[in-house]
N, C-alpha and C positions, 0 to 999 in steps of 0.2 A: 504494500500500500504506500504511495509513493503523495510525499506535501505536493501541493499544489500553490500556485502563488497568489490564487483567485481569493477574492475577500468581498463580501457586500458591504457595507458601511464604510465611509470615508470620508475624513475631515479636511481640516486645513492644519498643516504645520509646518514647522518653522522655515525659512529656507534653508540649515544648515544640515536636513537630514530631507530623505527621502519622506514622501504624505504616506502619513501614519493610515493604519485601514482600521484605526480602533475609533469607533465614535464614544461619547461618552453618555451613558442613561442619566437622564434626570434623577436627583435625588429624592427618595422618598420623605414621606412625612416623618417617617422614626426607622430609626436605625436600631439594631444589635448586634454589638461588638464584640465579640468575644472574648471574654477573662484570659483562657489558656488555649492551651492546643488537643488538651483531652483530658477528662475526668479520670478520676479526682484530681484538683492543684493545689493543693495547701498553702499556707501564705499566701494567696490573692484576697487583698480586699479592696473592695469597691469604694468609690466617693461615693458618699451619701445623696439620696434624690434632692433635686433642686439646685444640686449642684451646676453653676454656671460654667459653660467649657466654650474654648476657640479651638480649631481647628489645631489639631494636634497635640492637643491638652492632654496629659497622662490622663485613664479613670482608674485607677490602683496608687493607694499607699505604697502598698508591700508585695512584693512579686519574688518569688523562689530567683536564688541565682543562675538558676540552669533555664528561668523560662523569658521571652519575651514581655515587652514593656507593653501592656495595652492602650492604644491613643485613639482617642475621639478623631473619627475621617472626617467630621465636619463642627461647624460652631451650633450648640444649642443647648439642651440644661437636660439631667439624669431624670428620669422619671423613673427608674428602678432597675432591680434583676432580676434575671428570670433563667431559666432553660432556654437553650437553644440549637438546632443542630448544624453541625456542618458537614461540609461537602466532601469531607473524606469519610464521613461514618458515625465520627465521633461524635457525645453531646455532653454539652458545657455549662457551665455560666456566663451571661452577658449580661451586659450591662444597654436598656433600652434607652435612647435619645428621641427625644422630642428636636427636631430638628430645626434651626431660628435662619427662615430662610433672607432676613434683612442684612444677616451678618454680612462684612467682606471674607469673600476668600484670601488667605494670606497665604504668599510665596514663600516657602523655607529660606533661611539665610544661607547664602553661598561660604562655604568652607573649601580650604583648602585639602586636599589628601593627604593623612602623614603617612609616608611610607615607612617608615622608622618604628612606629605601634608594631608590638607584639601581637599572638595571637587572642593575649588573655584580651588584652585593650580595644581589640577590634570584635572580640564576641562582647564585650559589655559595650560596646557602637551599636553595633547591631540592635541590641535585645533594647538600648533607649530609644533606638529607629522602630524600635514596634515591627523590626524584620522578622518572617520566619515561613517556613514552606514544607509540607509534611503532605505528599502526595506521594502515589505509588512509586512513579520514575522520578519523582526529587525527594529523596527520603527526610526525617527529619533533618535539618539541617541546622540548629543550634545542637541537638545531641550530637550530629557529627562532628561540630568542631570543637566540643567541650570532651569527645572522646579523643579529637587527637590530641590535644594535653598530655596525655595520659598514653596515648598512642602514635608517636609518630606516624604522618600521614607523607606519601614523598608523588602523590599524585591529584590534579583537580580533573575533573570529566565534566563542561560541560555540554550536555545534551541538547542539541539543536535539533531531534529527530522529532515526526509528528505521526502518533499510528496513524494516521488516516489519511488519506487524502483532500478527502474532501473538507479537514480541519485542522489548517496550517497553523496553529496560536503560533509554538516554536519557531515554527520557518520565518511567523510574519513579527514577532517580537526581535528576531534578529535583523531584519529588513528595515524595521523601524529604528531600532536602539543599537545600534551596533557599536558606538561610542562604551555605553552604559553597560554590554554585557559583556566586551573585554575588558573594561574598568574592572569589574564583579569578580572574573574569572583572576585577574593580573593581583589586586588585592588579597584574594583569599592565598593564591599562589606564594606572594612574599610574606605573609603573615605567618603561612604553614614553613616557609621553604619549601617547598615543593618541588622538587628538579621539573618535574613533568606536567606541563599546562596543553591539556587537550579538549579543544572542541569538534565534538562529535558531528559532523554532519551529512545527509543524505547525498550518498551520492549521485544524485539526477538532480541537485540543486544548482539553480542558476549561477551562471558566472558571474553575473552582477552581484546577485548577492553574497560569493564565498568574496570577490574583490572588497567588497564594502568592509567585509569585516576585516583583512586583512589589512584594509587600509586605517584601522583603528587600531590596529596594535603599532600605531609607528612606528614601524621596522623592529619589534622585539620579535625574534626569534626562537626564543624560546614557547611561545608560543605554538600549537600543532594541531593543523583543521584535520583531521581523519575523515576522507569518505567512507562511508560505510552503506550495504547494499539494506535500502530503509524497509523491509519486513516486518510486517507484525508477529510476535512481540521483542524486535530485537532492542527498544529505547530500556525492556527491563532491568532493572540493576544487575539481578544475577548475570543473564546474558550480555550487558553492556561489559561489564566487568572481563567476561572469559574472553570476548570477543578481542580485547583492546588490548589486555594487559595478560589473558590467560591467567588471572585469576580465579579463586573461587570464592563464591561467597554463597551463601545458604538464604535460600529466600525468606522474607521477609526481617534479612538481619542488617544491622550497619555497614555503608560501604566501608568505613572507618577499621573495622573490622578487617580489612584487608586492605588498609594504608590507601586508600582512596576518600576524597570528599565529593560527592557527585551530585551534580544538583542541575537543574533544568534552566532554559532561557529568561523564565519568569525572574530565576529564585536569583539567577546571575544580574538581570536586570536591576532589581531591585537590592543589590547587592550595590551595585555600580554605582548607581544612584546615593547611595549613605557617602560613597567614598569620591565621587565628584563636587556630591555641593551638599554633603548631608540631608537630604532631602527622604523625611520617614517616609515607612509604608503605611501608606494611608487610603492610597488607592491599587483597584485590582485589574488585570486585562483575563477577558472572559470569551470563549470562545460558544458560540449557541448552535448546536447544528438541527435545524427544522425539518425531522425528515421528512414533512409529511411534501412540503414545499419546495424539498430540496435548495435548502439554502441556508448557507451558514455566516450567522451574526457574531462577529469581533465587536466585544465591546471593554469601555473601560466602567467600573464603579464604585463607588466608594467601599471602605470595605465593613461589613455590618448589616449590606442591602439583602432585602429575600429574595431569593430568586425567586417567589412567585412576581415581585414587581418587575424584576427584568423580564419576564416570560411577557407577563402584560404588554409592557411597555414592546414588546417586540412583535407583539401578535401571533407567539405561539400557540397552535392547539391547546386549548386550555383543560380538555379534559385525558388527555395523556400524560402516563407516569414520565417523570425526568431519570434517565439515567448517567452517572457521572462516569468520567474515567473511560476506558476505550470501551467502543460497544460491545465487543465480543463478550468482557467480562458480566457485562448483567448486574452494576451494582445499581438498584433505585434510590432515590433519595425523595424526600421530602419538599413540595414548595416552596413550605417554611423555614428549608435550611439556608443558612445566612453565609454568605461568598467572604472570604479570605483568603488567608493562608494553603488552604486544602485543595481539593482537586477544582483543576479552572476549565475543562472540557467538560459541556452537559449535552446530552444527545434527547430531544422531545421527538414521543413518533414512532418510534419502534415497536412491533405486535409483542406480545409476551408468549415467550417459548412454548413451546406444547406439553402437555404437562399426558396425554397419551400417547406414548412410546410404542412402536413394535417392538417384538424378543429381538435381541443382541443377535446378529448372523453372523458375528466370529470374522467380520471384515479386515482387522484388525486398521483400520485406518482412524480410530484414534492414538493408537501408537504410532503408526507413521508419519501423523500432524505434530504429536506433540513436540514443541521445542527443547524440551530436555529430557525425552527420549525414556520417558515413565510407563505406567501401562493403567490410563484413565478407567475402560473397562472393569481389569480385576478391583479397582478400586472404590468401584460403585459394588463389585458381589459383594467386598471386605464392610462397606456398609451397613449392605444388606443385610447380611449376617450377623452384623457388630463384631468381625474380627479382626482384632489391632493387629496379628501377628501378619495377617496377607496383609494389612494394609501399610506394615512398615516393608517389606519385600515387595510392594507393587511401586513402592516411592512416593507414598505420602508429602515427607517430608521436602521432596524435590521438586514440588508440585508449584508453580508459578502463579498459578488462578489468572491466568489468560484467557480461556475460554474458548481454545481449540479445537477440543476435541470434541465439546457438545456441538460446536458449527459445526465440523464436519461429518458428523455420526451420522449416517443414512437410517437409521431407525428411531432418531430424534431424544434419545434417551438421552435423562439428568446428569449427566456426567458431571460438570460442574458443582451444579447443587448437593449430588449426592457426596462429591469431596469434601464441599465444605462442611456440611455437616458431620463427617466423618473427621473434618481437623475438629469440631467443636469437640467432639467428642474426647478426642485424643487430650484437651487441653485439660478438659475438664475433671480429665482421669487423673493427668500429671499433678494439677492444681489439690485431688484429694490425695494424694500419696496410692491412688489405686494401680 
């Protein structure tokens, strides 16, 4: 599945950079911002209601040192906290804003970059930038570089790849920001030392846009564009990791874990941006793909917004479930989860899989799809059965949750579903000492 350059929405920006394809959604009446990155956060507490805020106004006293600083995306006063979910799964504490649409918007103050900040000085940059990005292909990425303290890291990745075609964010955030994501990438690199600074990119991507970026690294070389052939799911960290570096790493674990920091065009973005002109994150770039319409909406919003008012604001079919993350995988989410940090790909429009299967006919082509070479099948009997012993020998643990093998299954069985539930299981076991 190869990025494409195409984008619907398009503004006006500066002349010093290519016209951005991200429009920006109107703000809503009340915003929720999110305390943490995932439940429970201890030490978070909130300004009290009525609290008056300006745009980028801390809402937390006391924040854990390992977690980001939560800031107001816009000026207007607390009306409380509540629950709320986000776009990676997780559900949190936020903080709701009545939103004071008379306020001005204010521009961050321009700061110089110190190159000379350690690693520890530039994760407490960050986490007062209200940075942080905790999606499948950008793993957390304050636990990453709080692990490499503790774990020399001697590589940065980042990923410019986009599963889909028809939903370039990556392709089209590099196109836009190309200043700002080798800032991101060049910063995190001399902070860590890192000998090795790689960006990952498709290799069917335009000459103009590998030049663009090349030409923002003002001749540092140490810099490294890797094409890489863009298949779904090779942006995943396990597989990004073996492909590049031949490393390994265990899904769902730290790239950190294997001396890599690996983070996406977003996270590098936004990255770049603290280390240009200090400038928080406060806003998000969101990619919409309408299937029913076939048309996919880039936008920018502040971050707190529900995606059910982007969806509005956009004229999505409004009675289809949203799914985040690449479509194959199947994760739904909620209207009411609120856009951040988390996953920035939502797919409205997709039928919901069949839930009546034919018998399994021994095809074996979800072994031959899968990407890391596991056996989906036996893994749905090991369910079935409830037995852990086939389901550590069929490769549970190897299991990527891409969504391969149910696409491809000719008899339309839960392949997916019945893995997961069989990881619930497995945790659940571990978690009682069973």
């Amino acid at each position: 599945m190869k990025a494409s350059q195409a984008a619907s929405d398009s503004t006006t920006s500066p002349p010093d950079r290519p016209t951005t394809p991200f429009r920006f959604v109107p703000t809503p009446a009340r915003l929720i911002v999110p305390l943490s990155t995932r439940a429970p956060r201890e030490g978070t507490d909130a300004k009290p209601p009525d609290t008056r805020l300006s745009r980028g106004d801390a809402l937390a006293e006391h924040v854990p040192e390992t977690a980001h600083l939560p800031l107001s995306s816009v000026a207007g006063a607390i009306v409380g906290t509540t629950r709320v979910d986000l776009l990676n799964g997780h559900r949190v504490a936020g903080v709701e804003i009545q939103v004071d649409r008379s306020a001005p918007t204010t521009t961050p103050e321009h700061a110089a970059p110190d190159e000379t900040a350690d690693l520890t000085a530039w994760i407490d940059r960050l986490r007062r930038a209200g940075v942080w990005a905790e999606r499948r292909n950008s793993p957390d990425l304050l636990a990453q570089l709080h692990q490499a303290i503790r774990r020399p890291c001697d590589t940065i990745i980042c990923n410019v790849l986009d599963a889909e075609e028809a939903v370039p964010l990556n392709g089209s955030l590099a196109r836009a920001f190309p200043a700002e994501l080798i800032a991101g990438v060049r910063t995190l690199a001399r902070a860590l030392r890192a000998s090795r600074r790689i960006v990952a990119m498709d290799a069917d991507a335009a000459s103009a846009d590998v030049s663009r970026l090349r030409r923002a690294t003002e001749g540092d070389t140490a810099v490294r564009f890797v094409p890489l052939s863009n298949s779904y799911p090779q942006a995943d960290p396990t597989l990004m990791l073996y492909t590049l570096l031949h490393r390994r790493l265990r899904p769902g674990r730290s790239p950190a874990e294997a001396g890599v920091i690996l983070l996406d065009a977003a996270a590098a973005v936004a990255v770049g941006r603290v280390a240009l002109t200090n400038e928080p994150m406060l806003d998000v770039h969101l990619a919409v793909r309408d299937v029913e319409h076939d048309r996919t909406h880039l936008v920018t919003t502040p971050v707190g917004t529900p995606l059910r008012h982007v969806l509005e604001h956009l004229g999505v079919v409004p009675a289809a479930v949203p799914r985040v993350g690449e479509a194959l995988r199947d994760q739904t989410v909620s209207r009411d989860a609120v856009i951040s940090g988390g996953e920035l790909v939502v797919h409205v429009g997709y039928a919901s899989p069949s839930f009546n299967p034919d018998p399994c006919i021994r095809c074996g082509w979800c072994v031959e799809g899968c990407p890391v070479h596991i056996h989906p099948a036996a893994l749905l009997e090991a369910m079935q059965r409830d037995d852990m012993d086939l389901a550590d020998d069929s490769g549970l643990h190897a299991c990527i949750d891409c969504g391969v093998c149910s696409y491809v299954c000719p008899s339309r069985l839960p392949l997916l579903p019945g893995i997961r539930v069989l990881r619930a299981r497995w945790a659940e076991r571990m978690s009682s000492g069973r």
